[in-house]
C-alpha positions in Angstrom: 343.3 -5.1 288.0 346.6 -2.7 288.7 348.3 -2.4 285.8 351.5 -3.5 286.4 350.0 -7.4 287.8 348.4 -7.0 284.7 351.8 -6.4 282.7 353.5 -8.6 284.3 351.2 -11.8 284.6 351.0 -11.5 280.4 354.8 -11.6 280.5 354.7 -14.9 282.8 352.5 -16.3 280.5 353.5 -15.4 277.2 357.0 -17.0 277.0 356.1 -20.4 278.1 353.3 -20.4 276.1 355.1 -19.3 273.0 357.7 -21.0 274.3 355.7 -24.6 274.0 354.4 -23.8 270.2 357.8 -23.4 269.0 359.5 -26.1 270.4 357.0 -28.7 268.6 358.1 -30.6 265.5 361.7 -30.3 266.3 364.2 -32.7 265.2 366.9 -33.3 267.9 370.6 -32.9 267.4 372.5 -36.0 267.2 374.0 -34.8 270.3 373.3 -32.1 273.0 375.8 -29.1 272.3 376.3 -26.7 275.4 377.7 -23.5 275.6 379.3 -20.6 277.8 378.5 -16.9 277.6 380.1 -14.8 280.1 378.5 -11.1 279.8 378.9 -7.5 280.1 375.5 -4.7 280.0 373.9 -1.9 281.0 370.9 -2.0 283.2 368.4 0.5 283.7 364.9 1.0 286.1 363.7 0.6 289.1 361.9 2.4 291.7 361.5 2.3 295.4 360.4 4.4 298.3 362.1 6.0 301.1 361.4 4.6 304.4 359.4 6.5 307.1 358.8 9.2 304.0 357.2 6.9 301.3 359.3 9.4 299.2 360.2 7.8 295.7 363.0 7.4 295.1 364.9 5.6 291.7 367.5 2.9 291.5 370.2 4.5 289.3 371.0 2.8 285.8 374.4 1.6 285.7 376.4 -1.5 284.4 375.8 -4.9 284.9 377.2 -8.5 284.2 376.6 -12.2 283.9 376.9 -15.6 283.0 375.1 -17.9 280.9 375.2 -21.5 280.6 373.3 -23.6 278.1 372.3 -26.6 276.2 371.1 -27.1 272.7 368.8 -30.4 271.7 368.0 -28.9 268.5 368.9 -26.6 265.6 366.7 -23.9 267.3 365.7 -24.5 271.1 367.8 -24.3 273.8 367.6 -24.4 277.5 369.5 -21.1 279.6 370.6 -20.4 283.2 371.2 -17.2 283.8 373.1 -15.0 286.7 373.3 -11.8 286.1 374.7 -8.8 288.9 374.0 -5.0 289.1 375.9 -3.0 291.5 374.3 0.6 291.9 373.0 2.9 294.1 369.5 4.1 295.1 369.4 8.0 294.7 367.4 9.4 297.7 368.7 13.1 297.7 366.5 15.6 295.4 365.7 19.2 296.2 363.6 18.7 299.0 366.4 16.6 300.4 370.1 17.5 298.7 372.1 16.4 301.9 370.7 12.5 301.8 374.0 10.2 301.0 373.2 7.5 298.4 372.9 4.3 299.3 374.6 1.2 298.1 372.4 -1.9 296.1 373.2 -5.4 294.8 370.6 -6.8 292.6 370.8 -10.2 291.0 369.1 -12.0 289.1 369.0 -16.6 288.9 366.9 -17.7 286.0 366.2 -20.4 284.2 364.2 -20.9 280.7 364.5 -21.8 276.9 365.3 -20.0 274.2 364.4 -20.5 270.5 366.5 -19.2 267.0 364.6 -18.3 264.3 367.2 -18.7 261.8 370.2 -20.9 261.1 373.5 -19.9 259.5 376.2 -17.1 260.7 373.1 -14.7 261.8 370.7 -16.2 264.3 368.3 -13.7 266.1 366.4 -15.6 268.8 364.0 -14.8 271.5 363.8 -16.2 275.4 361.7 -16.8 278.3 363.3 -17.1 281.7 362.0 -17.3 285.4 363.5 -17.9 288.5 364.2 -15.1 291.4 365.7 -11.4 291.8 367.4 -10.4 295.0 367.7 -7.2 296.6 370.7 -6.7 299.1 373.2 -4.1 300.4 376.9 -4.8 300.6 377.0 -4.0 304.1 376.7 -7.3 306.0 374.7 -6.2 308.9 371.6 -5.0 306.2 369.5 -8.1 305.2 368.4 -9.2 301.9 365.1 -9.5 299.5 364.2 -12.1 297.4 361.3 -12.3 295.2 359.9 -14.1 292.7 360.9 -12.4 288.8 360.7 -13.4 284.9 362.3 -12.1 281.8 361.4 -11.7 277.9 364.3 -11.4 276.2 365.1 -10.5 272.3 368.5 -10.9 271.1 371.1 -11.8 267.6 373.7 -14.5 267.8 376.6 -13.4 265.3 378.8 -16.8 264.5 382.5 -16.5 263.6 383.4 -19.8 263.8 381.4 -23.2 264.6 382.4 -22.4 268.2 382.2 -18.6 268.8 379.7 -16.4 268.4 379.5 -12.9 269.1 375.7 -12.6 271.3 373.4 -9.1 272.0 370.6 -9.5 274.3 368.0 -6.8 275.2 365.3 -7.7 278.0 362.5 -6.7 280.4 362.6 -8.2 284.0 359.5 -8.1 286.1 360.2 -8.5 289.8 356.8 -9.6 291.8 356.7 -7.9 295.3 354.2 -8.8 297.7 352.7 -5.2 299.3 356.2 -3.3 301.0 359.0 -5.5 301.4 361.7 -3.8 303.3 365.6 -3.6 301.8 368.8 -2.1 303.6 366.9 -3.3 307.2 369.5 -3.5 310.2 372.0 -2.9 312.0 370.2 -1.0 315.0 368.8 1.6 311.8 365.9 0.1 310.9 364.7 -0.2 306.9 366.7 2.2 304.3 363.9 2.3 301.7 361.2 -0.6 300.9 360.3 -1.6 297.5 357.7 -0.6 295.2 355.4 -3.3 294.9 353.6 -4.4 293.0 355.8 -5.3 290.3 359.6 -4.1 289.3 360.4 -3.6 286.4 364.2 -3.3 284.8 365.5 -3.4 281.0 368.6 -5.0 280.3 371.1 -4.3 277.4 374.0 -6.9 277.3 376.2 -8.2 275.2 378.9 -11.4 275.0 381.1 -13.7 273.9 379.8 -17.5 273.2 381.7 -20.4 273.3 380.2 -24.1 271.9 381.1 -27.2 273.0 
């Protein structure tokens, strides 16, 4: 089996599984707390290929941001949804090719999954499993989009400085599934800017926020 379906089907199936085993035993809150985490990171990885060449070619780290929103049934689980926004660029120019202008790339990430804390009190480091999908798209409106299915394992600390902010740091891995070569930046009379490199794609994300509990 390749070894990034490998890599990546033990990261779908690790966090639900863990996921479940954590969760059991848990006495609910008396009532469901939500909360609101608006982000700010840095996002990194990423490969593609140029189209007509097959020429690799690498999506260029660069900073991201986001949004979280979630609810709390117990003193450690919690449910997430997550949207979270890299604009960047896909470097195609190299020294075979130095006149090759960059070219412009959304990707975004919609997620869903829970999220467990491993301790109470002020510190609170936690861990989270999310799935959902990641989509590929140029700003220009004439060049479609991608969309493919994509989960996350993410590590992170909640800092509390009061019962209703906390200071949050997350880092994750996202693996994007892509079916054989799905083209990206396609249109507009030009045909397919680059396609991506199945068959998975993988990112790491560094962010951090500001939460707010309700």
């Amino acid at each position: 089996m390749n070894r990034g379906i490998l890599m990546g089907a033990l990261l779908f199936g690790l966090g639900p599984a863990v996921a479940g085993v954590l969760a059991q035993g848990f006495a609910p809150l008396p009532e469901t707390r939500f909360y609101v985490a608006p982000e700010l990171g840095y996002r990194l990885g990423g490969e593609v290929k140029e189209s007509g060449t097959g020429r690799k070619a690498k999506v260029r780290p660069s900073e991201s941001y986001g949004l979280i929103l979630g609810a709390q049934f117990s003193e450690e689980t919690s449910v997430e949804l997550l949207f979270g926004r890299q604009s960047t660029e896909v470097q195609l120019k190299g020294p075979s090719a130095p006149d090759l202008p960059d070219l412009d790339l959304d990707v975004e990430y919609y997620h869903i999954g829970p999220r467990y804390e491993f301790t109470a009190g002020d510190l609170r480091p936690f861990m989270r499993w999310t799935a959902g999908v990641t989509r590929f798209k140029s700003d220009d409106p004439e060049r479609s989009s991608s969309t493919h299915f994509s989960t996350a394992l993410t590590g992170g600390l909640n800092y509390f400085l009061s019962e209703h902010v906390a200071l949050r740091f997350d880092a994750g891995l996202y693996a994007s599934f892509v079916s054989g070569s799905t083209g990206v930046y396609c249109g507009g009379g030009r045909g397919c800017g680059f396609v991506m490199e199945g068959p998975v794609v993988w990112q790491g994300d560094l962010s951090g926020a500001l939460m707010f509990v309700f």
